[in-house]
TINU-747815 format. One record per residue: residue number from 1; residue in one letter; x, y, z of N, C-alpha, C in turn. Coordinates in steps of 0.05 Angstrom, whole numbers. Layout:
BEGIN
+-----+----+--------+--------+--------+--------+--------+--------+--------+--------+--------+
!   i ! aa !     nu !     nv !     nw !    cau !    cav !    caw !     cu !     cv !     cw !
+-----+----+--------+--------+--------+--------+--------+--------+--------+--------+--------+
! NUM !  A !      X !      Y !      Z !      X !      Y !      Z !      X !      Y !      Z !
...
+-----+----+--------+--------+--------+--------+--------+--------+--------+--------+--------+
END
This chain:
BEGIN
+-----+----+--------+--------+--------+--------+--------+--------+--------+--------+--------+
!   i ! aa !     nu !     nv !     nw !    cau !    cav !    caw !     cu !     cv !     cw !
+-----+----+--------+--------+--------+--------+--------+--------+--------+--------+--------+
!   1 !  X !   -256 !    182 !    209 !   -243 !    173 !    184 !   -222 !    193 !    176 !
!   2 !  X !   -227 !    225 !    173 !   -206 !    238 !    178 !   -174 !    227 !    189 !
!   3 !  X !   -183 !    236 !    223 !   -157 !    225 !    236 !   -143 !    195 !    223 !
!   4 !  X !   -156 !    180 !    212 !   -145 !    155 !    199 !   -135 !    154 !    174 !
!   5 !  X !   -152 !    176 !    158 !   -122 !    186 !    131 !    -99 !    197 !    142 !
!   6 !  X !   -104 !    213 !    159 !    -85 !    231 !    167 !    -59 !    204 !    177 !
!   7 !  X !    -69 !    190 !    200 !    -55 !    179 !    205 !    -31 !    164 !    185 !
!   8 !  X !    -54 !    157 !    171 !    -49 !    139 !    138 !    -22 !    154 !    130 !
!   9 !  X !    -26 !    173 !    120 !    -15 !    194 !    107 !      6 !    192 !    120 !
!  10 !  X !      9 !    202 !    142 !     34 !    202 !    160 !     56 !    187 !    162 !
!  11 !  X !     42 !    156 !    165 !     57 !    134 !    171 !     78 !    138 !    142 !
!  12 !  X !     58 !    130 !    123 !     78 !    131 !     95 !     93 !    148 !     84 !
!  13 !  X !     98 !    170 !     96 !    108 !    193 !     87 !    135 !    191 !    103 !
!  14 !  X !    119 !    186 !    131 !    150 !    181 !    152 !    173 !    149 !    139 !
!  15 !  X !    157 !    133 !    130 !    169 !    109 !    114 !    188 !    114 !     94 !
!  16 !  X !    171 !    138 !     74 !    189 !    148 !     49 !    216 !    157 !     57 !
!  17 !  X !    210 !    176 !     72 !    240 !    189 !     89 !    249 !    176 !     99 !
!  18 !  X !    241 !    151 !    103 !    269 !    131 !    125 !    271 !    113 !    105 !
!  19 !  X !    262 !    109 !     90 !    269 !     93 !     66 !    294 !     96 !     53 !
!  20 !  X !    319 !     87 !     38 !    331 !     93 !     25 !    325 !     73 !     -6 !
!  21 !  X !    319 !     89 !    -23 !    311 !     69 !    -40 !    324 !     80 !    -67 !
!  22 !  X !    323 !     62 !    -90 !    331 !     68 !   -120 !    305 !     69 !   -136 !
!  23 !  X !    283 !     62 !   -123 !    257 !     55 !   -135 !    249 !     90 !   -160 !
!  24 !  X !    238 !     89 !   -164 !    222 !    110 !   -177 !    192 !    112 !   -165 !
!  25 !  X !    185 !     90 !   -159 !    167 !     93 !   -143 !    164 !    105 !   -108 !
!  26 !  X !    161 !    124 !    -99 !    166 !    126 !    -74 !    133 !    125 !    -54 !
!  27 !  X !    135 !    128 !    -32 !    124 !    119 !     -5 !     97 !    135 !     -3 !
!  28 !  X !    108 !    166 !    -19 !     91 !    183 !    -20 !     65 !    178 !    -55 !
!  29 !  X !     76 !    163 !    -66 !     63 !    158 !    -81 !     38 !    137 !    -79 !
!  30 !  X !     53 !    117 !    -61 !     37 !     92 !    -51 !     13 !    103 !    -31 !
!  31 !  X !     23 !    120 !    -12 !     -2 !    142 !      4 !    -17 !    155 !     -9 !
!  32 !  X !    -10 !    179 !    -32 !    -36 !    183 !    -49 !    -54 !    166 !    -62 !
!  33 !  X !    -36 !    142 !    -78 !    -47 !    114 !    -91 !    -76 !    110 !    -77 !
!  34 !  X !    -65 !    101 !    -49 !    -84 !     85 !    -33 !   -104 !    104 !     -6 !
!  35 !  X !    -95 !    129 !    -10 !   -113 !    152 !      4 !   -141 !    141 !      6 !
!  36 !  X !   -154 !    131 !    -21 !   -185 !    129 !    -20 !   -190 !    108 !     -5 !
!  37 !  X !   -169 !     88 !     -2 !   -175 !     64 !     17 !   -172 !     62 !     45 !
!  38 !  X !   -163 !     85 !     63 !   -157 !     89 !     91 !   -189 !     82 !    112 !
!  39 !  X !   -212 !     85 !     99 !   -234 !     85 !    110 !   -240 !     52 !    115 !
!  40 !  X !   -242 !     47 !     90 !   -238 !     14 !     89 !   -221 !    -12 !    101 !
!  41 !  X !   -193 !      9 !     97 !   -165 !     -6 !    112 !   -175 !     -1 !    136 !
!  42 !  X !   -195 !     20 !    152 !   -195 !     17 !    185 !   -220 !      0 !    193 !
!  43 !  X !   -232 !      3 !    174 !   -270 !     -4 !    186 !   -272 !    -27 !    168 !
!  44 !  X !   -269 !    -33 !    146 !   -278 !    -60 !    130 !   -306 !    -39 !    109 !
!  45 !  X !   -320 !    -68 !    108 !   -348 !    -62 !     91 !   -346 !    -61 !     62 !
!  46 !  X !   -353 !    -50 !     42 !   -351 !    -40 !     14 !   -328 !    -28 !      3 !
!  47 !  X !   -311 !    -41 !    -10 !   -289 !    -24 !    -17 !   -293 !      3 !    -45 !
!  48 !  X !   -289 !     26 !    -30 !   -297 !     47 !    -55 !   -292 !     48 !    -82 !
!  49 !  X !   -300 !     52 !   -101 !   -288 !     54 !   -125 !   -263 !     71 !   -133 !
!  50 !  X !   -256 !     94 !   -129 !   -236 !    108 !   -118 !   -210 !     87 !   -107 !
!  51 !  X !   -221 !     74 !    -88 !   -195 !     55 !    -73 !   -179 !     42 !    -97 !
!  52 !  X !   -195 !     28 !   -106 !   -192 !      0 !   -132 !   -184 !     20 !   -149 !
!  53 !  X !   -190 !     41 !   -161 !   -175 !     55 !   -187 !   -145 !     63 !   -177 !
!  54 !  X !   -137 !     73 !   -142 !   -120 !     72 !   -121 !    -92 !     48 !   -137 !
!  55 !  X !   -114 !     31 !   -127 !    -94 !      2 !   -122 !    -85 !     -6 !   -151 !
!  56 !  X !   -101 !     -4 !   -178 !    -97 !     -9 !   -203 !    -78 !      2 !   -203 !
!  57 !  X !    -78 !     39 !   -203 !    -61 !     52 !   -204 !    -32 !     40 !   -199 !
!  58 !  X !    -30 !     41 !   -182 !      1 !     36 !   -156 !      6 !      6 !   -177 !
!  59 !  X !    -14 !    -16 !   -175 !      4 !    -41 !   -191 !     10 !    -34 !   -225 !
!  60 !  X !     -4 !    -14 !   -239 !     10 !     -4 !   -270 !     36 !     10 !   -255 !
!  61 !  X !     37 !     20 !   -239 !     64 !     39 !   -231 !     85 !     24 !   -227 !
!  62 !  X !     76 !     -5 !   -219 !    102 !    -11 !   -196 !    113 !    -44 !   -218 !
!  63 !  X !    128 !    -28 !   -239 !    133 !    -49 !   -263 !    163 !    -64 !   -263 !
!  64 !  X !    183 !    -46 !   -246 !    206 !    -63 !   -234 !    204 !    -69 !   -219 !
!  65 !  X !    232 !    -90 !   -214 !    230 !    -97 !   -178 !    241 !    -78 !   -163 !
!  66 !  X !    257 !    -57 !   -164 !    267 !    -36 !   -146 !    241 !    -27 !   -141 !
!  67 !  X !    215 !    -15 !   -160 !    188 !     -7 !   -152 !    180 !    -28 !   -138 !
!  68 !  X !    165 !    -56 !   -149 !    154 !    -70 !   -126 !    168 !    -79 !   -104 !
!  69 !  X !    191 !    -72 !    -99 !    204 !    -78 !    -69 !    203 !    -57 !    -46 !
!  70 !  X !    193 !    -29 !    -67 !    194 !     -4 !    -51 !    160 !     -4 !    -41 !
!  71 !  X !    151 !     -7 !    -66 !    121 !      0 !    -55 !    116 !    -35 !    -35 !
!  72 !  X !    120 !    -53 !    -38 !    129 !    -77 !    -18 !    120 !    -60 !     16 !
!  73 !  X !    151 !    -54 !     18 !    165 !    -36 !     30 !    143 !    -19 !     50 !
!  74 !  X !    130 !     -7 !     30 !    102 !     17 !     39 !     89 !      5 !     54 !
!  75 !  X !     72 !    -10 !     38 !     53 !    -23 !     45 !     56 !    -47 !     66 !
!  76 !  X !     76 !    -53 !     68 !     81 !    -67 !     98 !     87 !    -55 !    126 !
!  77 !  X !     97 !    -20 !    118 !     99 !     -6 !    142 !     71 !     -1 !    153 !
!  78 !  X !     54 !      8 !    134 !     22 !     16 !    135 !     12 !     -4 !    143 !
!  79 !  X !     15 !    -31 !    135 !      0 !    -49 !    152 !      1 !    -51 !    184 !
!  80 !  X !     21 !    -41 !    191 !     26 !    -39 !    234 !      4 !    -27 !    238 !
!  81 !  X !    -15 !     -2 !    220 !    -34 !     17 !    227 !    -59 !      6 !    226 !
!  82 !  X !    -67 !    -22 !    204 !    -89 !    -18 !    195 !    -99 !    -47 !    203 !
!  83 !  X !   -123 !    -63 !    196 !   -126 !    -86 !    194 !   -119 !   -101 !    177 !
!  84 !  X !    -94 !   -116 !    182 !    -76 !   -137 !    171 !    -87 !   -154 !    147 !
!  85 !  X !   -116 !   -165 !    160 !   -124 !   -182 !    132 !   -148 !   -168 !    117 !
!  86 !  X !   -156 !   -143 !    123 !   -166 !   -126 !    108 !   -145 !   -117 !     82 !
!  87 !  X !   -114 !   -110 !     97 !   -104 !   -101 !     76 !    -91 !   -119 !     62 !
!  88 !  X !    -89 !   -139 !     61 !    -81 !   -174 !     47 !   -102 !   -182 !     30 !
!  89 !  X !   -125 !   -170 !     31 !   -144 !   -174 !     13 !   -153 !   -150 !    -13 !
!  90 !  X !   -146 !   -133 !      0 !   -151 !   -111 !    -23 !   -153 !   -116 !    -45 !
!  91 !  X !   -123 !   -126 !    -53 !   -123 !   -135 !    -87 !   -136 !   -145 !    -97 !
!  92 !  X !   -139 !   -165 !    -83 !   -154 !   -186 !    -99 !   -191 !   -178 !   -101 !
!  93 !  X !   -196 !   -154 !    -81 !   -213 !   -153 !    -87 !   -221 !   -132 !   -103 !
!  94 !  X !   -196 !   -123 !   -109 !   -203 !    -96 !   -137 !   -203 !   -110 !   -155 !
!  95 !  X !   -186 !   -140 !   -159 !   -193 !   -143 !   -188 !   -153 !   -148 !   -198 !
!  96 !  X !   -135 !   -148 !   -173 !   -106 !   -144 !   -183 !    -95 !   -168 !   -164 !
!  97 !  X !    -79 !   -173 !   -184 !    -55 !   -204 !   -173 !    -34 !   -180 !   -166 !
!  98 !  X !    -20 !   -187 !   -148 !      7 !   -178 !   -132 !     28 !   -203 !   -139 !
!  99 !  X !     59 !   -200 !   -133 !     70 !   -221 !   -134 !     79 !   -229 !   -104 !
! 100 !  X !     67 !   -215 !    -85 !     70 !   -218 !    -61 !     44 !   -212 !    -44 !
! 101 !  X !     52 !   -230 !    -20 !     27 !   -222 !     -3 !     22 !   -181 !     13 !
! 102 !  X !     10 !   -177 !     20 !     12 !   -152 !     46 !     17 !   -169 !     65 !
! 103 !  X !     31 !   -164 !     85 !     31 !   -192 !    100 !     65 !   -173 !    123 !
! 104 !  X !     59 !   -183 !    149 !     86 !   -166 !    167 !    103 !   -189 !    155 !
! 105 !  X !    100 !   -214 !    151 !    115 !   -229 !    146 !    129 !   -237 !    116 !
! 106 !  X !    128 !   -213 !     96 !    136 !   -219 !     72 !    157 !   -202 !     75 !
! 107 !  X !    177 !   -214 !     65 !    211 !   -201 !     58 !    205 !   -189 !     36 !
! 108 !  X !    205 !   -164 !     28 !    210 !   -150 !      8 !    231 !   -147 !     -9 !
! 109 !  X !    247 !   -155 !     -8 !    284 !   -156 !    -13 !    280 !   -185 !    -26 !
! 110 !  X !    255 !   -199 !    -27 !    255 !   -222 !    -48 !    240 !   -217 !    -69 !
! 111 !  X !    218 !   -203 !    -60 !    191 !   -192 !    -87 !    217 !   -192 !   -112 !
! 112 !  X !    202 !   -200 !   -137 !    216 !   -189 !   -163 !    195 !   -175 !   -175 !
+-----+----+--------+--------+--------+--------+--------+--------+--------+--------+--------+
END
């Protein structure tokens, strides 16, 4: 589980830097956000409580569209790493509506 934050960590951080964004929200924020959920994003099972306060977090944060296009953005690079419909479910199962799916197939450059 280690090596899989780590990895976690990585991916998003390398995203932030190749990112060019106006957001206020950045890549590195979306990685700490969702740190408690890297165990879950690889293996499934019980989602931690930690994760869900994670994900609350990140959706009070992400209140424009330059933020939800960036954190969009994140969270679709991180999905290449993790299980796809593990991480398409998250939200909904903390308890949070998104205006977009997690999904390789969502355009972020449309999110409002």
């Amino acid at each position: 589980m280690a090596f899989a934050l780590r990895f976690f960590t990585c991916l998003i951080l390398t995203v932030c830097i190749v990112a060019s964004v106006d957001a206020a929200i950045s890549c590195g924020t979306v990685a700490s956000s969702l740190a408690p959920c890297a165990g879950y994003l690889s293996t499934g099972g019980t989602v931690p409580p930690p994760c869900c306060a994670g994900v609350k977090n990140l959706n009070g944060m992400a209140q424009t569209t330059p933020d939800r296009q960036q954190a969009c953005k994140c969270l679709k690079a991180a999905a290449k790493s993790i299980n796809p419909s593990l991480a398409s479910s998250l939200p909904g199962k903390c308890g949070v509506s998104i205006p977009y799916p997690i999904s390789m197939s969502t355009n972020c450059d449309t999110v409002k």
